[in-house]
TORKE-568601 format. One record per residue: residue in three letters; y, x, z of N, C-alpha, C, O in turn. Coordinates in steps of 0.1 Angstrom, whole numbers, plus 5000, padded with zeros to 4 digits. Atoms other than C-alpha are relative to their C-alpha. Layout:
<recs>
ALAYXZYXZYXZYXZ...
</recs>
This chain:
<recs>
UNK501149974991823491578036499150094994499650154985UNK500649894998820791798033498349924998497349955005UNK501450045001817791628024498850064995497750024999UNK500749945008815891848000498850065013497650085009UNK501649964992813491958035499549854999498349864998UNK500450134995812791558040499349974986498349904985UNK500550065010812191518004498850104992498550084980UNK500950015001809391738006498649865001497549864997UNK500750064995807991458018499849924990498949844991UNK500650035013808191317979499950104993499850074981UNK500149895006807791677969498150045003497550145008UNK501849984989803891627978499149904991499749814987UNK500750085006800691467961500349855006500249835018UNK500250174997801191087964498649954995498050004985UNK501350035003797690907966500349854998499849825009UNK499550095003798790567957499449914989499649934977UNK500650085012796590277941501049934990501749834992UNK499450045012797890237907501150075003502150005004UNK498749995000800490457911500350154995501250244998UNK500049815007799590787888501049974987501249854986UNK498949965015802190857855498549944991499049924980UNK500750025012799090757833499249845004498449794996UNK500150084997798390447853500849844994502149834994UNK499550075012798890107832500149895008501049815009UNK500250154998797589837850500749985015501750055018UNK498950044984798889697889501249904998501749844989UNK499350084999801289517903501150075010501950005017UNK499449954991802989767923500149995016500850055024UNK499850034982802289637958498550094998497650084990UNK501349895001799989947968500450045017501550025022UNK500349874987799090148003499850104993499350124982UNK499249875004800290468002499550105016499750095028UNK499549894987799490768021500550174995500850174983UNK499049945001800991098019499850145000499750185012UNK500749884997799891448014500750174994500850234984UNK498549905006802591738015499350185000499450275009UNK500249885001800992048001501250124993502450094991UNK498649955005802992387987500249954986499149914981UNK500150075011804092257954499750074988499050174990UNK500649915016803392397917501150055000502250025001UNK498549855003805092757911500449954989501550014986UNK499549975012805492607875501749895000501649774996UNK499250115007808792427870501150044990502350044991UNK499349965014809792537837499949834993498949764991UNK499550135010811392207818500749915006501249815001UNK499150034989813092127849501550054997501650164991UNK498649965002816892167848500050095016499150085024UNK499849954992818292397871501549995009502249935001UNK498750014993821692397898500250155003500150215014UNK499549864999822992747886501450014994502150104996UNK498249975002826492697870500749905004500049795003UNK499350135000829192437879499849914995499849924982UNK499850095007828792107871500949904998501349845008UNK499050075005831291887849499549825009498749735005UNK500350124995831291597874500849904990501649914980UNK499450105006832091287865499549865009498349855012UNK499950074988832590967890500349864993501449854989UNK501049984989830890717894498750024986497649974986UNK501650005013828390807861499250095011498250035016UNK500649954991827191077886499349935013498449985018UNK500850084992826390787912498350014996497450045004UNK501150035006823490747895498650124996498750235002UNK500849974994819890887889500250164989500850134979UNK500249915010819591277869498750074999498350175006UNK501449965000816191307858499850124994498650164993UNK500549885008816391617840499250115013498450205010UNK500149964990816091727878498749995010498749875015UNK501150004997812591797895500349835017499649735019UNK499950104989814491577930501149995004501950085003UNK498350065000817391377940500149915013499349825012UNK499850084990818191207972501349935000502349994995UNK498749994998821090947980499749955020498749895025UNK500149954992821590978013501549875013502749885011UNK499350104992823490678040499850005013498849945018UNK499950034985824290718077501349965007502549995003UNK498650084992826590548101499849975014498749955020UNK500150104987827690438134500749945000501849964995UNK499350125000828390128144500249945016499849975027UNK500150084984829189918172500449844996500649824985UNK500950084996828789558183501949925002502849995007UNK499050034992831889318191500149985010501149925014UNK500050074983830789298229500150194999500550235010UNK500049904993830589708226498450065000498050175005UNK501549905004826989788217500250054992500849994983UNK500849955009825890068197499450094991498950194996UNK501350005007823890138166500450144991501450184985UNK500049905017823190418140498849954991497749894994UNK501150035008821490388111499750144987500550224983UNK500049865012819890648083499449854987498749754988UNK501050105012818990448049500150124987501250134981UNK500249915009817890738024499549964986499149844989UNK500850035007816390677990499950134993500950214990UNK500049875008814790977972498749994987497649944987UNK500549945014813591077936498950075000498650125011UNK500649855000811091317926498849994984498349884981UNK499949975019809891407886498250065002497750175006UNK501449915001806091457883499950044991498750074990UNK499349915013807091617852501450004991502249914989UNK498750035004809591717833500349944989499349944982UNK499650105007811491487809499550014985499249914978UNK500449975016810391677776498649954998498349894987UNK500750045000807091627787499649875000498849834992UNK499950135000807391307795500149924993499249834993UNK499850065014808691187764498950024988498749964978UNK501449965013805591377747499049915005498149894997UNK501050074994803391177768500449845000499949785009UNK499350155002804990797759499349934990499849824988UNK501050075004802190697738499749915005499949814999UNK500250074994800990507760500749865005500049805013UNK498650054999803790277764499849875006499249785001UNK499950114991804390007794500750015011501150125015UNK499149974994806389897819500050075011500950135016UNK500049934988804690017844499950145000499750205010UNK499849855001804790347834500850115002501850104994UNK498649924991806990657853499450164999498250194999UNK500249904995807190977857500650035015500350135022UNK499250034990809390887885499649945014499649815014UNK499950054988808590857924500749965006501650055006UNK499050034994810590677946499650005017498449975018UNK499850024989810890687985500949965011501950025012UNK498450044994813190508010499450015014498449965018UNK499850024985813790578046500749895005501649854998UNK499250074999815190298068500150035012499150095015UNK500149954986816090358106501249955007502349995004UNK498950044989818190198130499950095016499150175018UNK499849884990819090388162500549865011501349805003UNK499750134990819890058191500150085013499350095023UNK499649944984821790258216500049945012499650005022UNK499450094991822689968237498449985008498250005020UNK501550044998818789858238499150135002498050115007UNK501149854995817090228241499350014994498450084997UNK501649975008814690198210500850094981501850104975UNK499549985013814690348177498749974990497549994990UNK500750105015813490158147499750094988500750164985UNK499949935013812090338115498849944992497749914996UNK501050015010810390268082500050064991500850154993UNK500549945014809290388048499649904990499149804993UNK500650045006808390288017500250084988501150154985UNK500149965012806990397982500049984987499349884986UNK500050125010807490287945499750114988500050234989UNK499549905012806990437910501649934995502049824997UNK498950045010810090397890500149894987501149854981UNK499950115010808990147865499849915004499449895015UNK499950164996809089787862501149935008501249825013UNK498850044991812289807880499649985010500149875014UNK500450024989810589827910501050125011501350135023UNK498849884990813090137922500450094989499750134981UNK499849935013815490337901501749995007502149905016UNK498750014999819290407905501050044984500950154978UNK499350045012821590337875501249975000501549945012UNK498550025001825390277866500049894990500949814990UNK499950085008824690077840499649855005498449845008UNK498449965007826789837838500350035019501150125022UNK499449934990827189887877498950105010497750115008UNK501049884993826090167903498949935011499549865020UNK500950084994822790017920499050135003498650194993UNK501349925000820090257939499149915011499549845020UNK501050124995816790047950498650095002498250214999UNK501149975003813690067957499449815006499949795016UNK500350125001812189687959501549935003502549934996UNK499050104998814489457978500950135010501850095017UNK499049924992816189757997500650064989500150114980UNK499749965014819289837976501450075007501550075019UNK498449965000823189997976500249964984500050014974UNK499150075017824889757947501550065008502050075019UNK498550025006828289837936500549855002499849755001UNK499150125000830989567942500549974988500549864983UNK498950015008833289657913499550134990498550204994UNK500649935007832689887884500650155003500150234994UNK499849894991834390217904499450035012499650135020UNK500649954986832090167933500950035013500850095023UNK498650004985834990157955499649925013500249935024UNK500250084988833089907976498649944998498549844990UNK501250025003829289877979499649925011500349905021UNK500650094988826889637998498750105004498050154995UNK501449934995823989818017499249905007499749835016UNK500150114992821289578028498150074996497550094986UNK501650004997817489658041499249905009499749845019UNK500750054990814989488057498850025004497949984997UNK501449934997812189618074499349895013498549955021UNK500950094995810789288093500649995015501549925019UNK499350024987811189388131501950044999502550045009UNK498149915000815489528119500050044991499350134986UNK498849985009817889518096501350004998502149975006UNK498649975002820989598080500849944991500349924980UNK499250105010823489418061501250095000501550115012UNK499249924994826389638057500950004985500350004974UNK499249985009829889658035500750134998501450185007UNK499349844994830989998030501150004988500949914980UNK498450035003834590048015500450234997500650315007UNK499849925004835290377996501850095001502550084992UNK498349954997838990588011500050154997501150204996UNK499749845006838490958001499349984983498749894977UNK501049955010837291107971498750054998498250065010UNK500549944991834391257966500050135003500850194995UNK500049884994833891587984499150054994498149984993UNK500849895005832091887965499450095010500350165015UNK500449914994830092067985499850144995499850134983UNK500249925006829492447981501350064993502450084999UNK499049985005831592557957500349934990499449954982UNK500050105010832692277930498749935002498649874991UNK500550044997829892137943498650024999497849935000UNK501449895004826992407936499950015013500950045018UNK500249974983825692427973499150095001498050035001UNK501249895001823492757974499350015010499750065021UNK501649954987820192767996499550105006498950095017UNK500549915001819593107993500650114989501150094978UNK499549865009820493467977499149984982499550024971UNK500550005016817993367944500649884989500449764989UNK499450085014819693217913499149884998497949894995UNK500350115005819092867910499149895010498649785006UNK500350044992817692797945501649945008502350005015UNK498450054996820892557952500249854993499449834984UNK499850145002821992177947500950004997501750085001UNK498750105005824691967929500349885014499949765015UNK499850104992825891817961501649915003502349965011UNK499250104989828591537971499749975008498649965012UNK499950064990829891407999500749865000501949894998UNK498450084991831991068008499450005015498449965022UNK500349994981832491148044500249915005499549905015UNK499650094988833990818057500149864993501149854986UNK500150105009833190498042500049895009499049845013UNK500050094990834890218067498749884998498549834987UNK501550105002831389958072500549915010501249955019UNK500250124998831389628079498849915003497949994999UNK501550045005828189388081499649945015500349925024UNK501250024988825189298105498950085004498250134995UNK501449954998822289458122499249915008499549845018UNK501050124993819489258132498850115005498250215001UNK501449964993816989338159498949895002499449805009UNK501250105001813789108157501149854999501449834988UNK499750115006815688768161501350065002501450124991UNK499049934994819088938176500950054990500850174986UNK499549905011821488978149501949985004502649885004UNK498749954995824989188159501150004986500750034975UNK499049965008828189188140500950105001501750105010UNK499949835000829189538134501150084994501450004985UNK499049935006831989778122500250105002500350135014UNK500349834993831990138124500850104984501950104979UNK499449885012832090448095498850014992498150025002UNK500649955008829390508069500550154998501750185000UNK500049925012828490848050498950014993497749994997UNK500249965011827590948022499250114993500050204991UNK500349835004825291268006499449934987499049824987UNK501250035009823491267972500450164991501450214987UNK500049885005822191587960499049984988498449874986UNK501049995013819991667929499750164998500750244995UNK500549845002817992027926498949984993498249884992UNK501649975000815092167913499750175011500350285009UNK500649884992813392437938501750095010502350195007UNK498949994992816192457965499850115010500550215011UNK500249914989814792647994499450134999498350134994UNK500649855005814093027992498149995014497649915022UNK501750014997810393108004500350005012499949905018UNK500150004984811493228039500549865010500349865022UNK499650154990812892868053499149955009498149905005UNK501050074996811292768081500849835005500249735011UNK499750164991813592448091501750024996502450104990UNK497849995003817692348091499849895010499049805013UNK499450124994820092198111500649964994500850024984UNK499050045009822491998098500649905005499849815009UNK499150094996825491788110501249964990502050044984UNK498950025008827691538091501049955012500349925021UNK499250024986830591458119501049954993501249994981UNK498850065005833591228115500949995008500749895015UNK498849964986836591318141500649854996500449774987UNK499150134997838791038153501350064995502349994997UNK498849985004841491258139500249954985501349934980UNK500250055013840391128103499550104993499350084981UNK501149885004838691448095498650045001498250055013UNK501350004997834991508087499650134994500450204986UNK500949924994832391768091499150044995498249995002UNK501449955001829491928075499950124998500350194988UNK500549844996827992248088498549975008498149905017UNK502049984997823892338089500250154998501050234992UNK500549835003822092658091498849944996498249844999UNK501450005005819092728075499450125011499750245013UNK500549854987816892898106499450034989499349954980UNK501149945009814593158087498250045012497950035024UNK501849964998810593258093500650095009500550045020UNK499949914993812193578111500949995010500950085017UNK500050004990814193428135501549964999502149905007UNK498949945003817493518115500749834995500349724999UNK499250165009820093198095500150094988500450214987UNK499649965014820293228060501649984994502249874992UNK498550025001823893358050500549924988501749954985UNK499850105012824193118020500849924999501849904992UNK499850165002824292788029501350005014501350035026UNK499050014989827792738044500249805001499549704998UNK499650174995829992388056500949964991501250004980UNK498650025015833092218043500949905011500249845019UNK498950064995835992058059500549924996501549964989UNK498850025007837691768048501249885006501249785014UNK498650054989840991668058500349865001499549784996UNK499650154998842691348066500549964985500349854981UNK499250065013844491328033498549994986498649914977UNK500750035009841091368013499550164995498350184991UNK500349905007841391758003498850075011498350035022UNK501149974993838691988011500050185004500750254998UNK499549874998838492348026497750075000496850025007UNK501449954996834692538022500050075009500950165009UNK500149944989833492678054498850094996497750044994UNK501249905003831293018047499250005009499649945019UNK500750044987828593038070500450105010500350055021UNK499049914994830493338088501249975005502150065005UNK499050064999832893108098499749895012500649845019UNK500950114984830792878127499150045000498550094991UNK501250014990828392888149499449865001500049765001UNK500850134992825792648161499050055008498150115004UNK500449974991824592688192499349905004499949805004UNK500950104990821392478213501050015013501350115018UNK499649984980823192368250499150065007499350115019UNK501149994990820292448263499149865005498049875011UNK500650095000819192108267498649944992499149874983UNK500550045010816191998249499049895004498849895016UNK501050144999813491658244498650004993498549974981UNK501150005008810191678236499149874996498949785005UNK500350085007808591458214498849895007497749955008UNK501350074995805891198230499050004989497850014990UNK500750065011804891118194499150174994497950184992UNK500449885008804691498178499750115008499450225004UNK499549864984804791718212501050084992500650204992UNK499349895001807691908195501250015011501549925019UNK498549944995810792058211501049994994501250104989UNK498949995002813791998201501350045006501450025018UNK498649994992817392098209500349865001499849764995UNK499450154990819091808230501949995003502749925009UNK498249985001822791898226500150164989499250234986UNK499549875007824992178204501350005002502049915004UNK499249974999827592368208500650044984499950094975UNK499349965012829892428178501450034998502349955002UNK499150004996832592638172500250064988499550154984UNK500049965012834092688139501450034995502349955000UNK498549955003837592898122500049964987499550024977UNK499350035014838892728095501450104998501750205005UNK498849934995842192828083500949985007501750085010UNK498950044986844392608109499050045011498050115010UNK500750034985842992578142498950005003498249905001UNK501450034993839992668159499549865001500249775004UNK500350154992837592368165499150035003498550104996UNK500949974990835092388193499849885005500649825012UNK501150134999832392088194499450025009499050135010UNK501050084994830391948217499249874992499749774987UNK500650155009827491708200498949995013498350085018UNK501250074992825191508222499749874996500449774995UNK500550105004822491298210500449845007500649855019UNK500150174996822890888218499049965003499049855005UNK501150085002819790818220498950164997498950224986UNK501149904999816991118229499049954989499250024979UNK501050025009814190958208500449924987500149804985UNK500050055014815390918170499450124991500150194984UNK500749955006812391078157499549944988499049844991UNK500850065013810990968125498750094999498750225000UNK501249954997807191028126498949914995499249794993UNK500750065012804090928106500049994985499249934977UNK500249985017804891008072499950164995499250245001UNK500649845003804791368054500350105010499550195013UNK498949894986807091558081500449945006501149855003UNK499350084984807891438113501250084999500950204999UNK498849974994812091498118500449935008500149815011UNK499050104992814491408140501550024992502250114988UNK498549975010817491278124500849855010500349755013UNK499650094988819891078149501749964997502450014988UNK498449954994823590998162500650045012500649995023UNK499149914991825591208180500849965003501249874995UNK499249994998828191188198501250145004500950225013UNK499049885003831491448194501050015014501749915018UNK498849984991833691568223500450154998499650234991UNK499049875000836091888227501150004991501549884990UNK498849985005839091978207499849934993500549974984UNK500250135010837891668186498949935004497849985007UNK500750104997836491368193499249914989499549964978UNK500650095011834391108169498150025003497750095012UNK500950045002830991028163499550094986500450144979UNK500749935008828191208137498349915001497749815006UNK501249995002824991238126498950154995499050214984UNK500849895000822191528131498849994993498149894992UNK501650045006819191598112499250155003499950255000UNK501349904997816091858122499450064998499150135008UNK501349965003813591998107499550104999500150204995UNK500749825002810792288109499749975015498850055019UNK500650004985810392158148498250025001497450095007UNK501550034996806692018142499350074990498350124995UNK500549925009805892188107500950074995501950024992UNK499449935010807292478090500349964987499349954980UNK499949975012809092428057499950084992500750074982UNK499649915005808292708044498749964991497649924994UNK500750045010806792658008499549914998498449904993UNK500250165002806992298010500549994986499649954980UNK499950045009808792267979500850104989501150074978
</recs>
């Protein structure tokens, strides 16, 4: 997925009692609000996402702080044994209020509660069947084990009691489980592809400038299992998970004003991801392409000269943000076999996420035309411009 616009939204002053890098004392339960200005031009001591990287599976699950921000990234649809249903987004994201060298020069101070490390987690249910959509948030620093993702000895990303544990020490089979009071999630997800490199070996470029680009994976289809609970109402569920977790420093070139982005999972056992980056002038940035990958697990990169994404013409405006959105897409993309020409239409008009640094809409879709399956869309640049967010 594509989170690096959303994770402006930890790419931004946090104002947070007890919750500065030089802050000793607390207990970590803090109000938080949220203030997304453009960020500092300096990020020298930051690593960068400019040559291939020597993956390595599942050490890579885990958190790479050399890196200014890191997202991992969980959506799914599910359904209901009577036939309801549900999507869900459960994000957790990173972000380095300095970098590591410094960091280490600054460790005098020494306690647990001490980080350079912000944490944020999205949680969002989508209750097709019922017509509402559920979302929450929360904030943490990184120390005291209050939120952090690690391999050691298994792959675990958290932020309080919302977590993705590992089952087995390959991560072949994790538990996902949140709870945000009015709805939650309980969910087994079960590991059948490899993972997918996006980009090229898995360098995913942003933009024409060196080093504006991500270390991105995918697992596209992760059979789920589990529960979703609505206030007392709790469904037993089975569907698809996916998967994204990227890590950059300084991803989007100056002109970005917003992206679309679709992860899709065909009922032929083939999945999906293709976004554009709209620009300030009007134009898509030729960069950032898609990726294909097959039933057997292999993968084909899609250049951005290679599909289209089209608005139907349909769109829903926001009650919460007054924005505009597109309300369907057309998609029609040449791999090297066979044309595929998409139809996506939302499930559910209102899966806005709203109230915290950026209002998006990030939802599920549903897939018809020369392939059928289920997806998930994500937004942004409707209500604010991304442009020198981060």
């Amino acid at each position: 997925m594509w989170r690096w616009g959303v994770l402006g939204i930890i790419g931004l002053v946090i104002v947070i009692g007890g919750f500065s890098l030089l802050d000793t004392s607390g207990n970590g339960a803090a109000s938080a609000s949220a203030v997304l200005p453009a960020p500092a031009a300096d990020i020298s001591g930051f690593d960068r996402a400019v040559e291939p990287w020597a993956w390595q599976f599942p050490a890579d699950y885990a958190a790479h702080d050399g890196f200014q921000t890191e997202w991992w990234y969980y959506t799914g649809n599910l359904v209901s044994d009577d036939g309801r249903r549900f999507g869900f987004q459960f994000t957790v994201f990173r972000r380095a209020i300095t970098p590591p060298d410094a960091s280490a020069a600054d460790a005098s101070a020494d306690s647990e509660w001490r980080s350079n490390q912000l944490y944020m987690a999205h949680f969002a249910v989508s209750d097709i069947g019922g017509g509402q959509f559920y979302h929450s948030e929360r904030f943490s620093r990184g120390g005291a084990g209050l939120a952090g993702a690690t391999c050691e000895p298994v792959c675990r990303v958290w932020l309080q009691d919302w977590e993705v544990l590992a089952q087995d020490a390959d991560s072949l089979i994790t538990r996902l489980s949140a709870d945000a009071g009015d709805f939650a999630l309980n969910l087994t997800l079960e590991q059948v592809k490899p993972p997918a490199l996006q980009g090229v070996d898995g360098l995913s470029a942003k933009s024409e400038e060196e080093g504006n680009a991500s270390y991105y994976y995918s697992l596209t289809r992760l059979p789920s299992e589990g529960t979703v609970r609505i206030g007392d109402e709790t469904f037993t569920v089975t569907g698809n998970s996916w998967k994204d977790h990227e890590f950059s420093t300084s991803a989007l070139g100056a002109n970005a004003l917003g992206w679309d982005w679709f992860g899709l999972q065909l009922d032929d056992n083939r999945e999906l991801m293709v976004g554009q980056i709209r620009l300030t002038d009007g134009g898509r940035d030729p960069y950032f392409g898609g990726l294909l990958v097959n039933a057997d697990g292999t993968t084909e990169y899609l250049p951005a000269e290679s599909f289209t994404i089209t608005p139907s013409g349909e769109t829903w405006i926001s009650p919460h943000t007054g924005a505009e959105y597109p309300a369907g897409w057309e998609i029609a993309i040449q791999p090297q076999g066979e044309p595929i020409t998409l139809t996506l239409t939302p499930l559910l008009a209102d899966q806005e996420l709203n109230g915290g640094g950026i209002a998006y809409w990030e939802g599920a879709v549903q897939i018809t035309g020369s392939a059928t399956g289920y997806g998930y869309a994500e937004l942004t640049g409707y209500v604010d411009a991304m442009t020198g967010r981060f």
